[in-house]
KEVO-710520 format. One record per residue (C-alpha): residue number from 1; residue in one letter; x, y, z. Coordinates in pm, 1 decimal. Example, Ala and Ser with C-alpha at 12.3 -4.5 7.8 and 13.67 -1.06 7.14 Angstrom:
! KEVO-710520
vexpa seq 1&type A&px 1230.0&py -450.0&pz 780.0
vexpa seq 2&type S&px 1367.0&py -106.0&pz 714.0
! end
This chain:
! KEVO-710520
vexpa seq 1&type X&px 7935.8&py 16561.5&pz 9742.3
vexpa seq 2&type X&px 7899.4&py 16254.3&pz 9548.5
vexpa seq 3&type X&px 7765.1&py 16222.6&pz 9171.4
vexpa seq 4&type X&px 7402.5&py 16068.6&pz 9194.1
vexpa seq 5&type X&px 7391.8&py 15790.6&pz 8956.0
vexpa seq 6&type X&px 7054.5&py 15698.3&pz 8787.3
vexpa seq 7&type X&px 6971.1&py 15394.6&pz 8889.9
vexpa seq 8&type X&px 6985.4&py 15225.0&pz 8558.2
vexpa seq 9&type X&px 7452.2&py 15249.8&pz 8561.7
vexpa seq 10&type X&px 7413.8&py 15184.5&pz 8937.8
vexpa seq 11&type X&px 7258.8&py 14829.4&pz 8788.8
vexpa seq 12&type X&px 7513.8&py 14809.2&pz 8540.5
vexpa seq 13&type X&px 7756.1&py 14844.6&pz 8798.3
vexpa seq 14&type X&px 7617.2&py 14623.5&pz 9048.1
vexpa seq 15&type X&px 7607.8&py 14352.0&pz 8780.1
vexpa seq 16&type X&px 7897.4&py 14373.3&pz 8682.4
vexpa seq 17&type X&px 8100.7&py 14366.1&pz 9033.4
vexpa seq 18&type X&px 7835.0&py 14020.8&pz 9074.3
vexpa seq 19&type X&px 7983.5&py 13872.5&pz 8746.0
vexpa seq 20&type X&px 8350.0&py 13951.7&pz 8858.6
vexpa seq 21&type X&px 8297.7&py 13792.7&pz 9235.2
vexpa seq 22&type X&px 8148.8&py 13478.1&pz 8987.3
vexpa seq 23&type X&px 8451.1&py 13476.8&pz 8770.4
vexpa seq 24&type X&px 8660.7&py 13482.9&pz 9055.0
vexpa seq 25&type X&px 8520.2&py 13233.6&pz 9232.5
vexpa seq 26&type X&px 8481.6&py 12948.9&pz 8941.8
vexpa seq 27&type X&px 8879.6&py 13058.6&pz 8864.0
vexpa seq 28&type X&px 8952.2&py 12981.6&pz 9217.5
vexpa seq 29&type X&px 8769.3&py 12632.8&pz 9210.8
vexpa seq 30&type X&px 8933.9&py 12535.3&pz 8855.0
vexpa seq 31&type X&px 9232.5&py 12606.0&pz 8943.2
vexpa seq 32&type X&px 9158.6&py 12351.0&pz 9286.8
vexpa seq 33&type X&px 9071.6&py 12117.4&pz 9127.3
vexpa seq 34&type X&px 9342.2&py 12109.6&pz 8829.1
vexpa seq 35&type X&px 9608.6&py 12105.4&pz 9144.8
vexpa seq 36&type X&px 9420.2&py 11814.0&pz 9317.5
vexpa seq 37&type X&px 9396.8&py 11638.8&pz 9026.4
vexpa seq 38&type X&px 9773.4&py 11675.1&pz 8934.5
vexpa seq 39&type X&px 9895.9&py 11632.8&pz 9245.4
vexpa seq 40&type X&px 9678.3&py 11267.6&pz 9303.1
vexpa seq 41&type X&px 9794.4&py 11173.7&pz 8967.8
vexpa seq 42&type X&px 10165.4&py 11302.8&pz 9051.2
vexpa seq 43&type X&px 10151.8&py 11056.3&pz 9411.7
vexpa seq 44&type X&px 9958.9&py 10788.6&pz 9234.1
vexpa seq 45&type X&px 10239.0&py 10718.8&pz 8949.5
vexpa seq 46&type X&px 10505.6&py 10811.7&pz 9225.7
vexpa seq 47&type X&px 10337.5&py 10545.4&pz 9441.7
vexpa seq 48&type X&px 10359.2&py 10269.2&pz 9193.5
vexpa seq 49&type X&px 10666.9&py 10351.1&pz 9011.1
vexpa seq 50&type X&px 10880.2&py 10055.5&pz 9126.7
vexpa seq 51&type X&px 11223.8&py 10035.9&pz 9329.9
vexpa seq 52&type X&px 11518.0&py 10024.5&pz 9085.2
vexpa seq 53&type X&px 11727.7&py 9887.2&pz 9381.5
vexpa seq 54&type X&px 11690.5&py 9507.5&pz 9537.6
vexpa seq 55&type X&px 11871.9&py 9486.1&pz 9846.2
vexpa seq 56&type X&px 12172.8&py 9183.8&pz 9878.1
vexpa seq 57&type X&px 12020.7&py 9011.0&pz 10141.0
vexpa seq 58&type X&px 11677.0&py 8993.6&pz 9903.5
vexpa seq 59&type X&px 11888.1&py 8895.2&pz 9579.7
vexpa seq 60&type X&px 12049.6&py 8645.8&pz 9829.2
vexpa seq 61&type X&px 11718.6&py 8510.2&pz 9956.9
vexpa seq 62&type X&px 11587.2&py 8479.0&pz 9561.8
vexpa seq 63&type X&px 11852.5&py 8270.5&pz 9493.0
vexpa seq 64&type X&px 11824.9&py 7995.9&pz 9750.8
vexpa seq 65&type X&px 11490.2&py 7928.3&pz 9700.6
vexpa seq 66&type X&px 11562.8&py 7758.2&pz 9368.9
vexpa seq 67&type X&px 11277.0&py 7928.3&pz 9237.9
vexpa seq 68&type X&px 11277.2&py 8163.1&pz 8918.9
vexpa seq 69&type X&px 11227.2&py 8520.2&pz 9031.1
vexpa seq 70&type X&px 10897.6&py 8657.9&pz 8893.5
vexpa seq 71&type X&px 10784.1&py 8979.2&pz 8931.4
vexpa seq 72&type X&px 10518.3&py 9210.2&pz 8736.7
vexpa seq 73&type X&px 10639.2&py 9570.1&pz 8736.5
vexpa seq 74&type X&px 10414.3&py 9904.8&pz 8634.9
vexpa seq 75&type X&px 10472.8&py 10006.8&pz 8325.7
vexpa seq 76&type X&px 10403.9&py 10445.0&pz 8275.4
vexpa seq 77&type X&px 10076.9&py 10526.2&pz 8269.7
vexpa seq 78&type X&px 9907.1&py 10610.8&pz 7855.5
vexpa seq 79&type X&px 9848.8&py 11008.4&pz 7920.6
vexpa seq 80&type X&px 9566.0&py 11128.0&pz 8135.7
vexpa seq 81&type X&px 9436.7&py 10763.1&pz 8205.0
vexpa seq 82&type X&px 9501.7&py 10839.4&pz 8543.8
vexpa seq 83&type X&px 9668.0&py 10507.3&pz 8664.0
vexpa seq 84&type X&px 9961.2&py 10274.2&pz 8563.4
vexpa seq 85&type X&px 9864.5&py 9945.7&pz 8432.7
vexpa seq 86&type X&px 10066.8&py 9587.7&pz 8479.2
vexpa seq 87&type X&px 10300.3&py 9431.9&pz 8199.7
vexpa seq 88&type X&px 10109.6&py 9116.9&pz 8182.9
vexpa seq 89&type X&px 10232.3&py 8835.7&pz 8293.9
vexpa seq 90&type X&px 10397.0&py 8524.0&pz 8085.0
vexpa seq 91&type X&px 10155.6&py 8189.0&pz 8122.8
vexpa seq 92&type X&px 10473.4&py 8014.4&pz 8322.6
vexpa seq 93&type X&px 10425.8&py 8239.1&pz 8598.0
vexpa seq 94&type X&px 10063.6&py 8104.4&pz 8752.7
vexpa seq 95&type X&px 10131.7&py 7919.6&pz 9051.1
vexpa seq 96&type X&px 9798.6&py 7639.1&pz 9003.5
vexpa seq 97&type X&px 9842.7&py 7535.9&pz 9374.6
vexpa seq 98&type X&px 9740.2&py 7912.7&pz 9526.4
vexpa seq 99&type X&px 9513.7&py 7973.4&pz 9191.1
vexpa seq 100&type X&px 9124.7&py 7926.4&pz 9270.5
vexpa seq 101&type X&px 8910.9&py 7751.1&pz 9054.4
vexpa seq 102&type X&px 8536.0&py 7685.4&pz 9077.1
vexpa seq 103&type X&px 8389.4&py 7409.8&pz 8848.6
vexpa seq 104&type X&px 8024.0&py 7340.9&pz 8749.9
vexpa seq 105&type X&px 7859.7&py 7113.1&pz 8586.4
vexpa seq 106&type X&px 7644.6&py 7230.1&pz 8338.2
vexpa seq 107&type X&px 7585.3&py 6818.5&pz 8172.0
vexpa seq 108&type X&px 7292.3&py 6741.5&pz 8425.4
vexpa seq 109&type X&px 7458.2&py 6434.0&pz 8452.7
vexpa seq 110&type X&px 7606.0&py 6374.1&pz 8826.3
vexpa seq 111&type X&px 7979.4&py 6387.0&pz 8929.6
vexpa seq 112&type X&px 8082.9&py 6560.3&pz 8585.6
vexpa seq 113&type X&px 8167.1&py 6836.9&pz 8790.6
vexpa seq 114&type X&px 8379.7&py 6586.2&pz 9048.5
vexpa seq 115&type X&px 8576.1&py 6456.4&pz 8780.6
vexpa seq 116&type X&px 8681.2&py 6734.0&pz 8636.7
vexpa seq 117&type X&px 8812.3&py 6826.0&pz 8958.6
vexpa seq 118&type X&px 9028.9&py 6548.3&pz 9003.7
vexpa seq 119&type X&px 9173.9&py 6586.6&pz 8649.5
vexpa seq 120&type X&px 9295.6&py 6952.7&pz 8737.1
vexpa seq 121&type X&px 9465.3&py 6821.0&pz 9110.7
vexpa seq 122&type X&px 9698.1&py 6603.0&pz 8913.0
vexpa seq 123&type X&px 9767.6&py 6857.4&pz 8720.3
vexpa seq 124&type X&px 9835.7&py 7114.2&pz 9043.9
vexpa seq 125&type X&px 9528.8&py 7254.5&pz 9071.3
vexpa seq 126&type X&px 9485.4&py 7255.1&pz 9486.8
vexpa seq 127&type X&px 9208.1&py 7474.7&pz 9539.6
vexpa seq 128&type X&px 8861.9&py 7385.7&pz 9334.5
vexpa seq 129&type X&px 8558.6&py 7404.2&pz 9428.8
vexpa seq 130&type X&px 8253.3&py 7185.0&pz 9294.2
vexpa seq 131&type X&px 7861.0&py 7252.2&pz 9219.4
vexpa seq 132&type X&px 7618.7&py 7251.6&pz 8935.4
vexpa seq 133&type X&px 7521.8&py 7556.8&pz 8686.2
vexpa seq 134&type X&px 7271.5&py 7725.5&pz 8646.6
vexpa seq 135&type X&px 7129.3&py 7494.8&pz 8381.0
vexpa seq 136&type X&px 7209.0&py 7186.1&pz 8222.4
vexpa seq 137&type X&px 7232.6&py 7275.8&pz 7854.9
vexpa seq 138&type X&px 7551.7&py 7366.0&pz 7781.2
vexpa seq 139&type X&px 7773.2&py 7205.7&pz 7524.9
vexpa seq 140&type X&px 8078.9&py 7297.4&pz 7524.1
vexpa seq 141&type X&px 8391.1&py 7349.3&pz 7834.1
vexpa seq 142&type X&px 8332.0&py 7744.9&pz 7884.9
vexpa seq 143&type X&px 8590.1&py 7914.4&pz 8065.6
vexpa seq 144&type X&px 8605.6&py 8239.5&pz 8246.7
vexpa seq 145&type X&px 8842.9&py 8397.6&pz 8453.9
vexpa seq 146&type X&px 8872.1&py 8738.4&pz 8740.0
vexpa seq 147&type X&px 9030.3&py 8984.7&pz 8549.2
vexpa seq 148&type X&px 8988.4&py 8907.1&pz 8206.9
vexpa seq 149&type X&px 9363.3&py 8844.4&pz 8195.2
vexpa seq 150&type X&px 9480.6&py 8674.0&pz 7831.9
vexpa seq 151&type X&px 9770.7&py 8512.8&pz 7994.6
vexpa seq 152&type X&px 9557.1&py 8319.9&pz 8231.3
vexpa seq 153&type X&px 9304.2&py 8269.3&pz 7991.4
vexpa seq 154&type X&px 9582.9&py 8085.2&pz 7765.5
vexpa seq 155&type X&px 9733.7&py 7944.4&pz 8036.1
vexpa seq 156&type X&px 9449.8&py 7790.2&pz 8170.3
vexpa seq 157&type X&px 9337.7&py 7691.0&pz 7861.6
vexpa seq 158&type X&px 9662.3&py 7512.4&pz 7784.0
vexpa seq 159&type X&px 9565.9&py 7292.0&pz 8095.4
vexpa seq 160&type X&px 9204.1&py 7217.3&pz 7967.8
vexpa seq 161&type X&px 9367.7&py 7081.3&pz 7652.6
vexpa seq 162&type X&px 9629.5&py 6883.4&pz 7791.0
vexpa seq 163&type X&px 9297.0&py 6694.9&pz 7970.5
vexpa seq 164&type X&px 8997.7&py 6755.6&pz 7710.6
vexpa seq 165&type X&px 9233.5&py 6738.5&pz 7376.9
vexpa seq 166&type X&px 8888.0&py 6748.9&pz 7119.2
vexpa seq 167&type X&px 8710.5&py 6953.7&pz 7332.2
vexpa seq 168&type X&px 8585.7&py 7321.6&pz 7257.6
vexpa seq 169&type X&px 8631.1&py 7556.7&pz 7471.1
vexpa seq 170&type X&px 8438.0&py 7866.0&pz 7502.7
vexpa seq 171&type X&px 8464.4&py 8195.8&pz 7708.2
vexpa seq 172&type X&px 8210.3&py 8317.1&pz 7971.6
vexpa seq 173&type X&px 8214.9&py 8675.2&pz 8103.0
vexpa seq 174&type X&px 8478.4&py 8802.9&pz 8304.0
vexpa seq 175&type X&px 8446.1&py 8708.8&pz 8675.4
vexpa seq 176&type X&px 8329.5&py 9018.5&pz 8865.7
vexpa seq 177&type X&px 8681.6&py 9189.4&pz 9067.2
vexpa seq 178&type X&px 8576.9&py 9033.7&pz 9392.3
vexpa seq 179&type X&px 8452.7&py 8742.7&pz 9292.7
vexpa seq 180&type X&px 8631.8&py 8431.6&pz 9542.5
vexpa seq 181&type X&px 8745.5&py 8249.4&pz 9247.7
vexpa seq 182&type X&px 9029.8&py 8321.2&pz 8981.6
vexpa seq 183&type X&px 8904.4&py 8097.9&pz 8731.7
vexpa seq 184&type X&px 8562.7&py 7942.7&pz 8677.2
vexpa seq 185&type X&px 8481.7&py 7628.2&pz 8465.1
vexpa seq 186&type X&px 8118.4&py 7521.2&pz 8297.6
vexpa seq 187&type X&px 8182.2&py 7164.9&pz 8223.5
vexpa seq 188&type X&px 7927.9&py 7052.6&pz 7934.4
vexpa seq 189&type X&px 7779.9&py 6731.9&pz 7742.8
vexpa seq 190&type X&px 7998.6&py 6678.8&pz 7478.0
! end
C-alpha cells in the first residue's frame, strides 16, 4: 500500500513537476529560436556573399562594351548586425542618364524649377522631373538624396557646382526607401 502524503508535500510536489514542465518548455523555445536565428543569419550572409568566379564568356562580354566594369560587392557583416552592408560606391560610378531627379522650385518665381532642369540634361541628367515646393522661402540649393548615400551626395553635388559655382548648398532629409526619385533638388532665391 502506498505512503499517504499530507497534502501540504503533495503541493510541494505538484509545484515543482509544474516548474520543471515550465523550464522545459521555455528551454525548448530558446533553444528554437537561437537555431532560427543562426540559421537565417547563416543563409542570409551565404546568400549575399559574392561569386569569386566570373565566367569567360562574361569577362569577354565586359570587355567589348568599352565600358569600365563596376561592381559593388558585400563586404562581412559587423557581428550580430544581422545583414551585410555595401562598400560604397566611388562618385565615377553614377550613371546620370538612369539616375532620377525631381526638382522644385522653392523661389516663387516661375520656371526656376524649368531651368534648372535644362542645366542638369546637358550635363546627362535624362530623367527630371519639375514642380514647385512646398513653400517659396527657401534660400539656398538644398539637396537630398534616397539612401542617404555620401558618394551620391558628393557626386551630385560636384554637378550642382559645376552649374551654381557661388551657390550654397544645403542638405534635406534623406528621401524615404521607396520614394520614385534618387535625388531631389529645392532650387531657392539666391
Amino acid at each position: 500500500m502506498k505512503d499517504r502524503l499530507p497534502l501540504s508535500e503533495k503541493i510541494l510536489i505538484y509545484q515543482a513537476k509544474e516548474k520543471q514542465k515550465r523550464l522545459t518548455f521555455y528551454g525548448t523555445v530558446a533553444a528554437l529560436v537561437l537555431l532560427s536565428g543562426s540559421a537565417f543569419a547563416g543563409w542570409s550572409y551565404y546568400k549575399n556573399t559574392p561569386d569569386s568566379t566570373i565566367s569567360a564568356d562574361k569577362q569577354n562580354e565586359d570587355a567589348n562594351t568599352n565600358q569600365p566594369l563596376v561592381e559593388t560587392t558585400p563586404v562581412k557583416p559587423p557581428e550580430n548586425s544581422g545583414k551585410p552592408s555595401e562598400t560604397p560606391k566611388p562618385a565615377e560610378a553614377y550613371d546620370r542618364n538612369i539616375l532620377k531627379v525631381e526638382i522644385l522650385n522653392g523661389t516663387g518665381k516661375a520656371g526656376k524649377a524649368t531651368e534648372a532642369s535644362g542645366k542638369l540634361q546637358e550635363l546627362g541628367y535624362k530623367n527630371t522631373a519639375t514642380g514647385d515646393a512646398s513653400h517659396s522661402k527657401y534660400t539656398v540649393l538644398n539637396l537630398g538624396v534616397k539612401s542617404g548615400d555620401e558618394n551620391l551626395i558628393a557626386f551630385v553635388t560636384k554637378d550642382l557646382k559645376k552649374l551654381y559655382p557661388n551657390v550654397q548648398i544645403d542638405p534635406l532629409d534623406d528621401l524615404a526607401a521607396n520614394s520614385e526619385y534618387d535625388i531631389q533638388i529645392i532650387i531657392g532665391a539666391w
